[in-house]
Backbone as a ProteinNet text record, in pm:
[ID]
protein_1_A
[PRIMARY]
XXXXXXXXXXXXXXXXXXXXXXXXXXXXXXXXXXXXXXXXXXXXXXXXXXXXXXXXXXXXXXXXXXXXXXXXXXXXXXXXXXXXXXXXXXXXXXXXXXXXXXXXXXXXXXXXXXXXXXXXXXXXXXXXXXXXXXXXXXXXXXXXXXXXXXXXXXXXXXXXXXXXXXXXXXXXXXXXXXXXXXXXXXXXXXXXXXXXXXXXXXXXXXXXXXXXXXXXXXXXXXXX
[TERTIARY]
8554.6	8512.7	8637.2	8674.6	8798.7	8768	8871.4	8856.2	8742	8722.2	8662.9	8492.9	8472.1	8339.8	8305.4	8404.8	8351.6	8303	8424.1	8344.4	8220.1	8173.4	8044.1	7969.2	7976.9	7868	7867.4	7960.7	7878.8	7835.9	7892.3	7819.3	7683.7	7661.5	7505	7409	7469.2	7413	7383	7486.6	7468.7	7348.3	7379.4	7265	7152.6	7101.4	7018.4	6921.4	7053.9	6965.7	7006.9	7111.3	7096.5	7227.7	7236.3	7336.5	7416.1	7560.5	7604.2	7717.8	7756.6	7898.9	7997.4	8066.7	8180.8	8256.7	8256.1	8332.4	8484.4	8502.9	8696.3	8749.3	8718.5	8811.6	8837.8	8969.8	8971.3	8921.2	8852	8778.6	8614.5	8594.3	8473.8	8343.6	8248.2	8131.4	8054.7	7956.6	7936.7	7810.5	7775.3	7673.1	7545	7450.4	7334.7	7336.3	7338.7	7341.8	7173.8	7108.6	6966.5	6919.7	6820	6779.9	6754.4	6756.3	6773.5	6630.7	6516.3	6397.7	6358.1	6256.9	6123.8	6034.6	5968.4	5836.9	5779.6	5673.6	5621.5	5598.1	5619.8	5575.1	5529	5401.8	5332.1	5230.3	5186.6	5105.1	4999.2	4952	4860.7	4868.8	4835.9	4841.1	4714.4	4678.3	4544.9	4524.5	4409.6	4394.8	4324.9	4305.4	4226.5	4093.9	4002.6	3880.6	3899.3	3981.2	4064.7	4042.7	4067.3	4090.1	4173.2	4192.1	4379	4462.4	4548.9	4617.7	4761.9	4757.8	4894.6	4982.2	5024	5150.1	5270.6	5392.6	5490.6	5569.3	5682.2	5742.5	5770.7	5798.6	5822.5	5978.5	6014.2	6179.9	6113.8	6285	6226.1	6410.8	6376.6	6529.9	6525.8	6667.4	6676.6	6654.3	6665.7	6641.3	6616.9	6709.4	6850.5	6781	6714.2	6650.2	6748.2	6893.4	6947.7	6867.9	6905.4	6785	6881.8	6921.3	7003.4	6930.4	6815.6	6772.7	6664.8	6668.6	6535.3	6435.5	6337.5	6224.8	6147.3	6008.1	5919.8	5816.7	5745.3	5712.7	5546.5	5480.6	5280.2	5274.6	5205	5158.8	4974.4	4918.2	4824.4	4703.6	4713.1	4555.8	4636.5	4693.6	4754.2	4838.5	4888.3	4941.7	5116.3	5192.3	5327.6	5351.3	5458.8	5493.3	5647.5	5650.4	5821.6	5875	5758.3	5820.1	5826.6	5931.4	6003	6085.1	6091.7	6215.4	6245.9	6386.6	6479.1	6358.1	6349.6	6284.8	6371.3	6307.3	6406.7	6331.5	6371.5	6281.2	6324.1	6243.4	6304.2	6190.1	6219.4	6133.3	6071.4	5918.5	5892.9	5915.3	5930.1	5903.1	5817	5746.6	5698.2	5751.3	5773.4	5814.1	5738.4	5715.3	5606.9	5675.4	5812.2	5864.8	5751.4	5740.4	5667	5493.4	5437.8	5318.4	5245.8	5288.1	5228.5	5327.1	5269.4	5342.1	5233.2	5295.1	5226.2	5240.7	5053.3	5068.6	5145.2	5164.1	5250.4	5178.1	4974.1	4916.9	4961	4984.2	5009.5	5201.7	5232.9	5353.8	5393.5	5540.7	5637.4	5786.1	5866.8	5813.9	5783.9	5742.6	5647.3	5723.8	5756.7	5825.7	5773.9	5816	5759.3	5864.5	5809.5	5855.8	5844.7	5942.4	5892.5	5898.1	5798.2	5823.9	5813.3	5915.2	5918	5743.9	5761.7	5628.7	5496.4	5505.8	5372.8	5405.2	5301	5283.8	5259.1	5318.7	5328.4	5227.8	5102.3	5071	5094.7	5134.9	5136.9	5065.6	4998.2	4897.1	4954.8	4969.2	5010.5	4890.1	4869.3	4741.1	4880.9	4837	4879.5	4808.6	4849.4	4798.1	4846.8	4777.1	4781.5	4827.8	4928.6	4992.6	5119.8	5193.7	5330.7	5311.2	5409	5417.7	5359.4	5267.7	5278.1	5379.7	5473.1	5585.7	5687.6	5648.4	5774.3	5876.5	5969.6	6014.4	6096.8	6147	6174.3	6250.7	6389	6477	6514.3	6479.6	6431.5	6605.3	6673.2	6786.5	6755.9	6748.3	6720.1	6847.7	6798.7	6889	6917.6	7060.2	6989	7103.6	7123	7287.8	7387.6	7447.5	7468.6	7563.5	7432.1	7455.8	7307.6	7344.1	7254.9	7293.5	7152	7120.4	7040.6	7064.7	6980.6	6861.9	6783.7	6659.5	6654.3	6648.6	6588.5	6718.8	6825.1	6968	7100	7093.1	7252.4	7342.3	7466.5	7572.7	7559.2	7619.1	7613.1	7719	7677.6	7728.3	7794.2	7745	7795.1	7742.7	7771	7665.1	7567.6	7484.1	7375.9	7327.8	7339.8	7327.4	7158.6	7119.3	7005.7	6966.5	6823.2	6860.5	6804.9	6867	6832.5	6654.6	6611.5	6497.3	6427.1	6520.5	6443.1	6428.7	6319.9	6328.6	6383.4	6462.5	6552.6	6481.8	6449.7	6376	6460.2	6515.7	6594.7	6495.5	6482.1	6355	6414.2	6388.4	6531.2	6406.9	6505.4	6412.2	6525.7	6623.6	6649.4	6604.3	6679.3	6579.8	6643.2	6743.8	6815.2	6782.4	6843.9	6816.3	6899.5	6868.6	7021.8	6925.3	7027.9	7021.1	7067.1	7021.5	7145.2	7172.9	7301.6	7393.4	7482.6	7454.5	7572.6	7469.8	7575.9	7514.5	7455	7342.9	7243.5	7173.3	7103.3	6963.9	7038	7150.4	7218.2	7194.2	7052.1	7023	6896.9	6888.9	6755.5	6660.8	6775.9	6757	6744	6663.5	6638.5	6593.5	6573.6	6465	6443.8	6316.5	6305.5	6279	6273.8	6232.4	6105.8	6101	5953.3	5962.3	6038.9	6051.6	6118	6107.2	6164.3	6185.4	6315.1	6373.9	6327.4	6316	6310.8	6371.7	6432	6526.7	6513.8	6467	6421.4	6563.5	6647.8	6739.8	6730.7	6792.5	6790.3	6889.3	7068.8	7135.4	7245	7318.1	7383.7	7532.4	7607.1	7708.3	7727.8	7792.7	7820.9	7866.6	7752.3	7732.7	7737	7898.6	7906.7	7760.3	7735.7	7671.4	7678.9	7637.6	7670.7	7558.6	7546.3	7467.5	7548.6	7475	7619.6	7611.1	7525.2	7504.3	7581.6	7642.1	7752	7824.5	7915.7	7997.8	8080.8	8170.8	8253.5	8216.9	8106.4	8060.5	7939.8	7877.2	7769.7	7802.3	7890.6	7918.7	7865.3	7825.8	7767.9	7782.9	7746.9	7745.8	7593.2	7526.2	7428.6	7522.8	7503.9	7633	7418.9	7413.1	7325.1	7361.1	7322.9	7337.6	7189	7244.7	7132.3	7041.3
-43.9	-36.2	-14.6	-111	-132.5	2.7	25.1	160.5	90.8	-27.1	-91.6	-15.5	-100.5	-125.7	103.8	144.5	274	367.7	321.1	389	351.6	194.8	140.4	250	236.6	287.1	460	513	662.1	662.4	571.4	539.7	513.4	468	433.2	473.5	588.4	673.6	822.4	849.9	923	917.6	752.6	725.7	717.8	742.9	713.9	850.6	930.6	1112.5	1145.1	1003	1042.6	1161.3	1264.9	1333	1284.3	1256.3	1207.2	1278.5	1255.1	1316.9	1202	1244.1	1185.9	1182.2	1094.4	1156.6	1178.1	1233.9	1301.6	1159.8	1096.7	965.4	872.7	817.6	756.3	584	569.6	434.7	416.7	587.3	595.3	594.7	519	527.2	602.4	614.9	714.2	749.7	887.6	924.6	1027.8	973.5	1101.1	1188.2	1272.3	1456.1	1478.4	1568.6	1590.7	1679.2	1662.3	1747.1	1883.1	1932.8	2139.7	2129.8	2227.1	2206.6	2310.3	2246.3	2307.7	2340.9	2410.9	2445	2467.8	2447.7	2423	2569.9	2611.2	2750.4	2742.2	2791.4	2803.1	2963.5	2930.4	3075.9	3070	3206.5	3171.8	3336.8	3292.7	3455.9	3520.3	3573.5	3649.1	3798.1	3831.6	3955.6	4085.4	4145.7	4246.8	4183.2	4118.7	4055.8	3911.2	3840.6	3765.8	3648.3	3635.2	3555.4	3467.7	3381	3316.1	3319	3345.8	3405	3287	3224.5	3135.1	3178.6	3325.5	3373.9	3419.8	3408	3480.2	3389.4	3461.2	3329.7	3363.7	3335.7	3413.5	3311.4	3446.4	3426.1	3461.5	3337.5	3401.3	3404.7	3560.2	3654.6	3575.9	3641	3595.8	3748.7	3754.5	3876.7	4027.3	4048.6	4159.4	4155	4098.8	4132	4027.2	3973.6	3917.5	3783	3762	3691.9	3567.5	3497.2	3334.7	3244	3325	3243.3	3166.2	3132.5	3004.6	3070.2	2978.6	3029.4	2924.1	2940.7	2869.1	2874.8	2829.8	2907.8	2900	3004.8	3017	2887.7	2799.5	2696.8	2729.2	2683.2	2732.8	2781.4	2716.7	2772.1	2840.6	2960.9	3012.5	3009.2	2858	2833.3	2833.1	2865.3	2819.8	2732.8	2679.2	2600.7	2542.3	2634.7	2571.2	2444.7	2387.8	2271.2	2320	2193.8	2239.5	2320.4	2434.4	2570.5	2563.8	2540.7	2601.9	2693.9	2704.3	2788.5	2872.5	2996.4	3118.8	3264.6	3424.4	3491.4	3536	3577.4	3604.8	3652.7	3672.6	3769.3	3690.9	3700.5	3688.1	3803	3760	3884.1	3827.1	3855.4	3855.9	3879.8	3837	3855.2	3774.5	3893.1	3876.7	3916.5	3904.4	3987.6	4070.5	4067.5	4159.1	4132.5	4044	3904.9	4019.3	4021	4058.5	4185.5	4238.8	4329.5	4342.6	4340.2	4374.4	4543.9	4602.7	4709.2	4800.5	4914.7	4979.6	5015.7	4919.9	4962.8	4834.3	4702	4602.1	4588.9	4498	4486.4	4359.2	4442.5	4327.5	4359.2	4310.6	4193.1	4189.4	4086.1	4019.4	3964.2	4009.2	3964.6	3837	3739.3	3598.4	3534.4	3467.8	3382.8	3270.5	3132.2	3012.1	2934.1	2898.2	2816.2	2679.1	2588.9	2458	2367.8	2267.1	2230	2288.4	2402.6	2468.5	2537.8	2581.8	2619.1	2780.5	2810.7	2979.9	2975.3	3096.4	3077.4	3233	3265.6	3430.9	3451	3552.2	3575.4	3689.1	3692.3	3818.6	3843.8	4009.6	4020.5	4118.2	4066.2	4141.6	4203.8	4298.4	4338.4	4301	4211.3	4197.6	4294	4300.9	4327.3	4401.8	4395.7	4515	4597.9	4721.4	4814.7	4929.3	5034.8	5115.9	5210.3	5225.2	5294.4	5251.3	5136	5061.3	4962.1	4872.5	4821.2	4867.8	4781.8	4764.4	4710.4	4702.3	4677.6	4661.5	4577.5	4551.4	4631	4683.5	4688.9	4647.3	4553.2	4558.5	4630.4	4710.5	4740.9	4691.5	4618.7	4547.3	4555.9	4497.7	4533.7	4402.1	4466.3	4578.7	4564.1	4576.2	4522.7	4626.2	4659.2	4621	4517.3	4428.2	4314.7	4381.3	4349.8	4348.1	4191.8	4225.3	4094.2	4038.6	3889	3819.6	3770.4	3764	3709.9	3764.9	3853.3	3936.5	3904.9	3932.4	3981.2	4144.6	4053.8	4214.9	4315.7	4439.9	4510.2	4520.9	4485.1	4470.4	4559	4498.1	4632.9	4571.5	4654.7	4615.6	4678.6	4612.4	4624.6	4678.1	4785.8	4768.8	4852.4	4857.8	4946.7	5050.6	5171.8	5251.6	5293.6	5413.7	5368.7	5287.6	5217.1	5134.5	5237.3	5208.1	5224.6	5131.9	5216.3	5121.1	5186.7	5031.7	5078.9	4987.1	5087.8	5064.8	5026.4	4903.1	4890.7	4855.2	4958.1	4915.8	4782.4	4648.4	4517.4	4491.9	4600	4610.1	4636.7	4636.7	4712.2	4839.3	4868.5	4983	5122.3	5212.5	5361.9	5335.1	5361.5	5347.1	5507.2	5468.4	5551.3	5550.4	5625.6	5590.9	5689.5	5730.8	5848.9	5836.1	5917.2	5902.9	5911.2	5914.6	5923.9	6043.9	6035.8	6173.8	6209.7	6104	6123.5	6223.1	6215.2	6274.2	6213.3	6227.3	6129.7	6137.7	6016.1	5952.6	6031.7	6043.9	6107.3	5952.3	5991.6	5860.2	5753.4	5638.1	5506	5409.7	5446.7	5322.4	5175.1	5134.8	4955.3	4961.7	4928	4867.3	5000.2	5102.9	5211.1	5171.8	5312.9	5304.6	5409.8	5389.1	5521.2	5459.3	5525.3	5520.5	5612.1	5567.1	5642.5	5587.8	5670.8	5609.7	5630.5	5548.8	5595.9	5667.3	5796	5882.9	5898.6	5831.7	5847.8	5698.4	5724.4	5593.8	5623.8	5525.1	5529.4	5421.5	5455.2	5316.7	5457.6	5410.5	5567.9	5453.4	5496.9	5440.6	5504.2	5461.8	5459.6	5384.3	5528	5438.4	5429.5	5387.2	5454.7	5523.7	5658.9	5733.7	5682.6	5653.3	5573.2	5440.5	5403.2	5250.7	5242.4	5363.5	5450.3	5268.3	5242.2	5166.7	5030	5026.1	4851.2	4875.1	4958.5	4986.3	5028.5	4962.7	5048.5	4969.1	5019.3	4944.4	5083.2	5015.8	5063.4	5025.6	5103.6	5078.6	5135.2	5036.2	5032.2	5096.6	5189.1	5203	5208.3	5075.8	5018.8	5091.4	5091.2	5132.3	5015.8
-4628.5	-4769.8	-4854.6	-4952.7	-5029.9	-5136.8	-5235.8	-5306.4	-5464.5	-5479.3	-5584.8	-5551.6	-5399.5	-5379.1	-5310.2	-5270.8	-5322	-5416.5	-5496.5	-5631.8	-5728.2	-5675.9	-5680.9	-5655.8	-5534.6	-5487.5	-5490	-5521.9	-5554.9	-5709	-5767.5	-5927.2	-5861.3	-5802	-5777.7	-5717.4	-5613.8	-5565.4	-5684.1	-5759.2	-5866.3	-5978.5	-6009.5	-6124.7	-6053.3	-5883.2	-5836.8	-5791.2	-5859.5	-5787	-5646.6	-5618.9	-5457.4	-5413.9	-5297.7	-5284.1	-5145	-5152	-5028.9	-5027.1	-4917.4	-4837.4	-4759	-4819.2	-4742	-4624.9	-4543	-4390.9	-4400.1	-4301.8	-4303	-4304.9	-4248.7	-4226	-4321.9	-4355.2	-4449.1	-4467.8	-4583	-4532	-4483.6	-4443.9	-4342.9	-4430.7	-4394.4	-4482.6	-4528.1	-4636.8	-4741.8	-4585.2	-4623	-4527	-4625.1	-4598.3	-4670.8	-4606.4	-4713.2	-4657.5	-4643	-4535.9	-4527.9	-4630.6	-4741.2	-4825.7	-4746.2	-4871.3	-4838	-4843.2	-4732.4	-4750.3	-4907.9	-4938.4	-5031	-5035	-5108.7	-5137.7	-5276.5	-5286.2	-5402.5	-5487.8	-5576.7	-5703.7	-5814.5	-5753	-5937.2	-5926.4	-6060.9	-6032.6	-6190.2	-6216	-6341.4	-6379.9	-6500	-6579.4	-6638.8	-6639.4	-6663.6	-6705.2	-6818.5	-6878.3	-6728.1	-6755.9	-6667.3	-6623.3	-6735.4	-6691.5	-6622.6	-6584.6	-6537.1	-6608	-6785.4	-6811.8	-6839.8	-6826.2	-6833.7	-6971.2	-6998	-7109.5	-7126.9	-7203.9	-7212.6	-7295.1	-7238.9	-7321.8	-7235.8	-7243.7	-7160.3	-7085.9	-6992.4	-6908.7	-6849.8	-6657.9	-6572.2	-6534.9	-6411.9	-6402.5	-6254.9	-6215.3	-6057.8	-6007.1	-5969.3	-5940.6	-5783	-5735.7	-5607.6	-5571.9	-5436.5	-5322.5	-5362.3	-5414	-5457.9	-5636.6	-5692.3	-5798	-5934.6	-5879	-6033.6	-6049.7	-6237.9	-6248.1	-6323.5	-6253.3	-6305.1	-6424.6	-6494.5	-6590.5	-6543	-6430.1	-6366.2	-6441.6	-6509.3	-6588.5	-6577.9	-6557.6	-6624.7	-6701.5	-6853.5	-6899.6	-6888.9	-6963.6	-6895.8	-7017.8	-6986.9	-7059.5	-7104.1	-7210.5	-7321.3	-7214	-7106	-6994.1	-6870.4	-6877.5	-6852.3	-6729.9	-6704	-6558.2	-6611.5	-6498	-6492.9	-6341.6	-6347.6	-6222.1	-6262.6	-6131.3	-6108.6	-6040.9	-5983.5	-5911.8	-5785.4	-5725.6	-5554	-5577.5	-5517.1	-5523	-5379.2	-5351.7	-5200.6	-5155.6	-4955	-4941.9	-4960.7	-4872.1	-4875	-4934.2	-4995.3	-5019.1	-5173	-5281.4	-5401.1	-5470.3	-5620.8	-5647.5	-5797.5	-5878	-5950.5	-6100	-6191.7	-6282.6	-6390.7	-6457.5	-6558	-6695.7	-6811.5	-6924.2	-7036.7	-7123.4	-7227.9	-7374.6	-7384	-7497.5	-7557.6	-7721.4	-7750.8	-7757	-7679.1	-7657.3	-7572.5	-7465.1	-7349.7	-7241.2	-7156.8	-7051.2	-6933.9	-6802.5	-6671.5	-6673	-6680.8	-6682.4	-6554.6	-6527	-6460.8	-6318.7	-6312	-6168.3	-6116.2	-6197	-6112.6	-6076.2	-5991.2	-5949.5	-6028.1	-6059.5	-6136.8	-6160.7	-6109.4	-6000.4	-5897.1	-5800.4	-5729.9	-5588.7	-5504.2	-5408.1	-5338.2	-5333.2	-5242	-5147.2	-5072.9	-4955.5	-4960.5	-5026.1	-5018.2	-4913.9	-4832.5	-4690.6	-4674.8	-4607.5	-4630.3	-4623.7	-4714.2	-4766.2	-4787.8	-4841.5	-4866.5	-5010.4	-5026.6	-5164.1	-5196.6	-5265.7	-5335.9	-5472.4	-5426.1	-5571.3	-5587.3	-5705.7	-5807	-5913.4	-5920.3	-6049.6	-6069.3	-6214.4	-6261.2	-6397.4	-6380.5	-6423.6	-6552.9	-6671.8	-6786.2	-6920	-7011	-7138.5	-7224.3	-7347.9	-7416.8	-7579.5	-7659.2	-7745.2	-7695.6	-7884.2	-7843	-7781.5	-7762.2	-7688.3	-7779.1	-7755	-7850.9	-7885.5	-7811.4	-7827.7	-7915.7	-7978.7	-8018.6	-7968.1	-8004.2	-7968.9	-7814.8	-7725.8	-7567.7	-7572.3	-7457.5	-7430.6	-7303.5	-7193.9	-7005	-6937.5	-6852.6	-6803.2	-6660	-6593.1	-6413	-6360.1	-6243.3	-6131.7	-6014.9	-5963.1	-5842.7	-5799.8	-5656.3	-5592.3	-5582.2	-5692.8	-5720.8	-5870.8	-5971.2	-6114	-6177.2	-6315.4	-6405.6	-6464.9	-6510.7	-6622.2	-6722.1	-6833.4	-6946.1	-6954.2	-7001	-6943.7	-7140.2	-7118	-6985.5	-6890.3	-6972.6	-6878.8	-6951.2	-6925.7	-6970.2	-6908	-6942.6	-6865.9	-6753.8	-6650.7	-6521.2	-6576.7	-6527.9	-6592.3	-6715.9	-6804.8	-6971.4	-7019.8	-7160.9	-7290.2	-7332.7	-7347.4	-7388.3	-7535.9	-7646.7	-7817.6	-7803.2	-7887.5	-7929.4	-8055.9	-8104.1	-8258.4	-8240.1	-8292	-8310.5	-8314.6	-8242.7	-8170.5	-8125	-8057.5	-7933	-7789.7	-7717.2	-7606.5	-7475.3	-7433.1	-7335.1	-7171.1	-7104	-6975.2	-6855.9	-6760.8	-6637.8	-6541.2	-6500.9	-6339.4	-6274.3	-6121	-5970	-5944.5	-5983.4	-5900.6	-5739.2	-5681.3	-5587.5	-5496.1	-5337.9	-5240	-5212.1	-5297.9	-5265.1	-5377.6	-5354.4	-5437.3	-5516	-5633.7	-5751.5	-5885.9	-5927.7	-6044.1	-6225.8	-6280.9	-6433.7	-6474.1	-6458.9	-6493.7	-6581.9	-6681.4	-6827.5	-6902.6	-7036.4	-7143.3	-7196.1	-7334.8	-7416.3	-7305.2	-7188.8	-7155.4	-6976.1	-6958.7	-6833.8	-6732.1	-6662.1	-6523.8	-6474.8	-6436.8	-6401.8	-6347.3	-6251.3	-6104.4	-6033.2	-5887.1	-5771.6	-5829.8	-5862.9	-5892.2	-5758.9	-5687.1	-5596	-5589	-5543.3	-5535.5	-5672.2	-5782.6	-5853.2	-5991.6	-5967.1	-5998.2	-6185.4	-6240.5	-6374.4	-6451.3	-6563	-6559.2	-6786.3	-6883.7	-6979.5	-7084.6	-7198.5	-7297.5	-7438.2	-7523.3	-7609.9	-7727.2	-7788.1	-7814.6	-7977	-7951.6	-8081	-8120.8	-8123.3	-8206.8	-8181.2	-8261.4	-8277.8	-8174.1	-8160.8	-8055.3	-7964.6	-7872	-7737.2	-7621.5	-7505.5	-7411.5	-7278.3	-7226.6	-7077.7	-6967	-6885	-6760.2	-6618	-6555.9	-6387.4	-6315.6	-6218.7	-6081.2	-5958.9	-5984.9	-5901.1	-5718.1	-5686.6	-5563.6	-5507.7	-5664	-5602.9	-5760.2	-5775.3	-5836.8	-5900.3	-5858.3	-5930.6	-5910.7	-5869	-5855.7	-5998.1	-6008.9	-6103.1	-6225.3	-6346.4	-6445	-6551.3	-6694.4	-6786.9	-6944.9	-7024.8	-7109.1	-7249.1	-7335.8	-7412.1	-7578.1	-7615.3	-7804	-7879.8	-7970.6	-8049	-8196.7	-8265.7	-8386.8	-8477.1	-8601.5	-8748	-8751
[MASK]
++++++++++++++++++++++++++++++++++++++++++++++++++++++++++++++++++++++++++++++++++++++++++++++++++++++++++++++++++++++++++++++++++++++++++++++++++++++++++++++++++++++++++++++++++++++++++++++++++++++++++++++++++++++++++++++++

């Protein structure tokens, strides 16, 4: 294969969706790589009386709880669907900004297993309106980062206004904590667990988890 009629053809394998590899040898012909297996994800959203609710959008974290943005959102009869997702194991969350929230008897997030050609379904049962507490601010804990939700920067700052409530959930499988700051410390947070601070003065207040000391550092800036 001359260098003309190669670059044909990965133009055409490209515009075609297709993924190939190249052999070591020079000259040596293009070879298909075997697709990574899949499985199918969807799920549906529903009030307490289990009616379907088309509000909110779910994220699906990997293992360890970080959340790369993958979203899909509840469409008007309350289904989402992600398509084919890599198998492998990872986690659902739920997010309702100020629309909706999964109360604190159901689980969120949602641990799943996608197995080649079969299908994952998740129902997440939620309540309808704001928070009565006031405005919310998500922090996940996971290993070995906080995120601010729905897709922050790891270990960064996280801006919010003056009385907001800011809520830490370990979506890890490990013990962590949040140390620093007005509020002092958590104490323990386990897997599903949650630590809350409703902020009462203005500033920028470093924090750790004293459990994974210099991998875990972050900070919350409180603006007027």
């Amino acid at each position: 294969m001359n260098r003309r009629r190669f670059i044909a053809g990965v133009g055409a394998a490209l515009a075609g969706g297709s993924l190939f590899g190249l052999a070591s040898a020079c000259g040596a012909e293009l070879t298909a790589l075997v697709p990574s297996p899949t499985g199918a994800l969807h799920g549906t959203v529903v009030d307490a009386g289990g009616v379907p609710r088309g509000v909110g959008r779910v994220y699906l974290l990997n293992q360890n709880g970080f959340n790369p943005g993958v979203h899909a959102d509840v469409d008007g009869t309350g289904r989402f669907d992600f398509g084919a997702v890599p198998t492998g194991a990872y986690q659902l969350r739920f997010w309702g900004a100020s629309q909706a929230s999964v109360p604190e008897t159901f689980p969120n997030p949602v641990p799943i297993v996608v197995s080649t050609d079969t299908t994952t379904s998740v129902q997440f049962v939620v309540a309808l309106g704001e928070s009565k507490d006031g405005p919310e601010q998500e922090i996940y804990l996971g290993e070995y980062f906080f995120q601010a939700q729905p897709t922050g920067q790891l270990n960064g700052n996280t801006t919010v206004k003056l009385g907001t409530t800011v809520c830490w959930y370990n979506v890890g499988g490990m013990l962590h904590d949040v140390s620093g700051g007005p509020w002092g410390s958590s104490g323990p947070i386990v897997h599903g667990g949650s630590f809350m601070w409703t902020s009462d003065r203005l500033g920028t207040f470093p924090y750790r988890c004293s459990y994974h000391g210099a991998q875990m550092l972050a900070t919350v800036t409180v603006i007027a």
